[in-house]
C-alpha positions in Angstrom: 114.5 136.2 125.3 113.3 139.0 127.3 113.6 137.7 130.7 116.2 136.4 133.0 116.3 132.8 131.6 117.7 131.2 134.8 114.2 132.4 136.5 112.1 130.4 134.3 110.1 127.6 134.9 109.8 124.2 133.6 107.2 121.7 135.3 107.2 124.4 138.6 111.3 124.0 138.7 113.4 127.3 137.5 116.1 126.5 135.0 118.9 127.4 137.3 117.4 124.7 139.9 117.2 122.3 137.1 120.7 123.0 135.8 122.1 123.2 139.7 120.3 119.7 140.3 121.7 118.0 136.8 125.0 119.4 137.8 124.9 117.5 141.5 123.3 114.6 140.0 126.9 114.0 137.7 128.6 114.6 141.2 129.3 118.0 140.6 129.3 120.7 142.8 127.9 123.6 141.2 129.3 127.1 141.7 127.0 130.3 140.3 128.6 133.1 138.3 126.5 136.4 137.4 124.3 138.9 138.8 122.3 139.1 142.0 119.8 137.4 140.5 121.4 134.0 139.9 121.8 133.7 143.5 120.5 130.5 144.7 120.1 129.1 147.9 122.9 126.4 149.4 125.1 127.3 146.2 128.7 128.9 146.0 128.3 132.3 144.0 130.6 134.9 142.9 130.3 137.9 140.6 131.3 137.6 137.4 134.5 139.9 136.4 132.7 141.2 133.5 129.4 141.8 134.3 127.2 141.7 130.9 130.2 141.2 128.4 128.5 137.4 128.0 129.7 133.7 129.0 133.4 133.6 128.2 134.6 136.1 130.5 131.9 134.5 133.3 134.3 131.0 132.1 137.4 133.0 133.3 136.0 134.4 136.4 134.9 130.7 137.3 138.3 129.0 136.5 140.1 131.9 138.6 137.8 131.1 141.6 138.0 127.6 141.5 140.0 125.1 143.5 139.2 122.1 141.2 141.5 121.3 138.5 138.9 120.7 135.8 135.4 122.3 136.0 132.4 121.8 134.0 130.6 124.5 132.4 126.5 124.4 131.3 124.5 127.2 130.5 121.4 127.0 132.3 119.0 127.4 129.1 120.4 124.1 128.2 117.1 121.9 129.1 118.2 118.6 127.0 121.6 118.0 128.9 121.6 114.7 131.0 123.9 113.2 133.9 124.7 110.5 131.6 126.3 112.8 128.7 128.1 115.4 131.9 129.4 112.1 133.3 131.1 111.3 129.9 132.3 114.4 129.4 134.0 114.5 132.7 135.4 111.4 131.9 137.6 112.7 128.7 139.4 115.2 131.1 143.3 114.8 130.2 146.0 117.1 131.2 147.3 117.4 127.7 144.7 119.5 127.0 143.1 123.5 128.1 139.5 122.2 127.6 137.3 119.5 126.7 134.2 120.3 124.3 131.5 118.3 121.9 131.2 119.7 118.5 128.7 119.6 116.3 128.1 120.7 112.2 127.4 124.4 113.8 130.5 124.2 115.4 131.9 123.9 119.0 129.7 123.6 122.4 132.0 126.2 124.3 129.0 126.3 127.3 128.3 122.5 127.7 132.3 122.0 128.1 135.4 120.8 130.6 138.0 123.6 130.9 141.3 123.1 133.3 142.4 125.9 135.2 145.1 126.2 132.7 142.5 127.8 130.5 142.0 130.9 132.9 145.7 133.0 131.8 144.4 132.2 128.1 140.7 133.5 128.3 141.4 136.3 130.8 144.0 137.7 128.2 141.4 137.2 125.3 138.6 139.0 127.7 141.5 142.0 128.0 142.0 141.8 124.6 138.1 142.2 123.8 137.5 138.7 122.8 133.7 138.3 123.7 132.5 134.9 121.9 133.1 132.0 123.8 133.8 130.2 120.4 136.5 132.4 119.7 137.9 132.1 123.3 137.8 128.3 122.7 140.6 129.4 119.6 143.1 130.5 122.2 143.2 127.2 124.1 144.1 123.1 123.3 140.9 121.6 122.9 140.1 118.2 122.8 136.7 117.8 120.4 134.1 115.3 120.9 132.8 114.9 117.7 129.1 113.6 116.8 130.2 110.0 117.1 131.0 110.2 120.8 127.8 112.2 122.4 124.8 111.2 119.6 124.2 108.0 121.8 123.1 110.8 124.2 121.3 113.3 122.0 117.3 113.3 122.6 116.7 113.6 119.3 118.8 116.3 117.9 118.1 118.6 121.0 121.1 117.3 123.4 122.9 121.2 123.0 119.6 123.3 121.9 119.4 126.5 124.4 116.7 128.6 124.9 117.2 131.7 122.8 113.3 132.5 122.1 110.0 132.2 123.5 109.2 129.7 121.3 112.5 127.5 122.2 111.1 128.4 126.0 107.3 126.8 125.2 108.7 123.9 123.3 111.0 123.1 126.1 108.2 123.0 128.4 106.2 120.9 126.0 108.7 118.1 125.3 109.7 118.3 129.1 106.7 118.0 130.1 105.7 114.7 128.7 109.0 112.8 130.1 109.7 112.9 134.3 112.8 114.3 134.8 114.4 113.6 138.2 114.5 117.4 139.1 110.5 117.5 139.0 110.2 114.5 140.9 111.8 115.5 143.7 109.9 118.5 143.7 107.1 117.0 143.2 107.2 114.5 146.0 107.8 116.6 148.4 
C-alpha cells in the first residue's frame, strides 16, 4: 500500500477508529498492538514483540498481554467486517479449542479470528522458530473452522474478509462505504 493503512480515511474516520469503534460496538474492548503510530487515544497499547516481522507474532504479543481468556483479532484494513458477524464469532468460543476462525476457498481468516490464551506458548514458539504467516501459525494450533455456510448470511456481497492491500482496494472501499451509513460515520458526523 504505501502508507500506514491504520491512518487512512474513510468518510473523515481513520481505519483504526473504524476498526476500534466496530470492535466496541460487539462489546469488545479493543487493545492496540504496533508502532507508535497505531497509538490511539482512550485505547490500551503495547509494542509488538516483533516489531515488522507481520501479524502473527503481533497475535502472540496480544495473547501474552491479555487478561481475557479468549480475544478477538481484526486487522484494521478489514472495512466489510460487521458487529453482527464479530458477535457470532465470539459466540463459537469453546475451550476444546486454541482458536476460532472462518474459512473461505482461499483458505483460513487468521486476522478476522478468536484465539484463547492457550494459543500464546504455540505461536510464540512458531515466531522463535521463524514462522512468519499467520496461516501457517494457525497450523500449530486446534482450530475450530467456520466454513462458508456459517458467516455468508453476513458477507456484503463477497467482501465480508476483503483487506486493503492496494490503492485501488483503498478507493473502492471508500466508494462502496460511502454509499451505505455506517455507525462509525454517524457518530462522527453528528457531532
Amino acid at each position: 500500500m504505501g502508507t500506514d493503512k491504520a491512518a487512512l480515511e474513510i468518510g473523515g474516520v481513520t481505519m483504526l477508529d473504524r476498526a476500534i469503534e466496530l470492535l466496541r460496538s460487539a462489546g469488545v474492548e479493543p487493545v492496540i498492538l504496533g508502532g507508535e503510530a497505531e497509538r490511539a487515544a482512550g485505547v490500551l497499547w503495547f509494542a509488538d514483540d516483533w516489531p515488522g516481522a507481520g501479524p502473527l507474532g503481533a497475535i502472540a504479543t496480544a495473547l501474552r498481554v491479555t487478561e481475557s481468556e479468549w480475544n478477538l483479532v481484526i486487522a484494521c484494513d478489514m472495512p466489510y467486517l460487521t458487529k453482527e458477524w464479530l458477535e457470532l464469532l465470539i459466540s463459537c468460543a469453546v475451550p476444546e479449542f486454541d482458536a476460532v476462525a472462518p474459512r473461505n476457498a482461499k483458505g483460513p481468516e487468521p486476522l478476522c479470528a478468536l484465539y484463547s490464551r492457550t494459543a500464546e506458548p504455540k505461536l510464540r514458539g512458531a515466531m522463535e522458530r521463524g514462522v512468519r504467516r499467520a496461516t501457517d501459525g494457525l497450523k500449530e494450533l486446534r482450530v475450530m473452522y467456520l466454513e462458508s455456510e456459517t458467516w455468508k448470511s453476513f458477507d456484503s456481497g463477497g467482501l465480508l474478509f476483503k483487506n486493503m492491500n492496494e490503492p485501488a482496494d483503498y478507493e473502492e472501499a471508500k466508494v462502496r462505504l460511502s454509499r451505505q451509513a455506517t455507525p462509525v460515520t454517524k457518530k462522527k458526523n453528528e457531532k
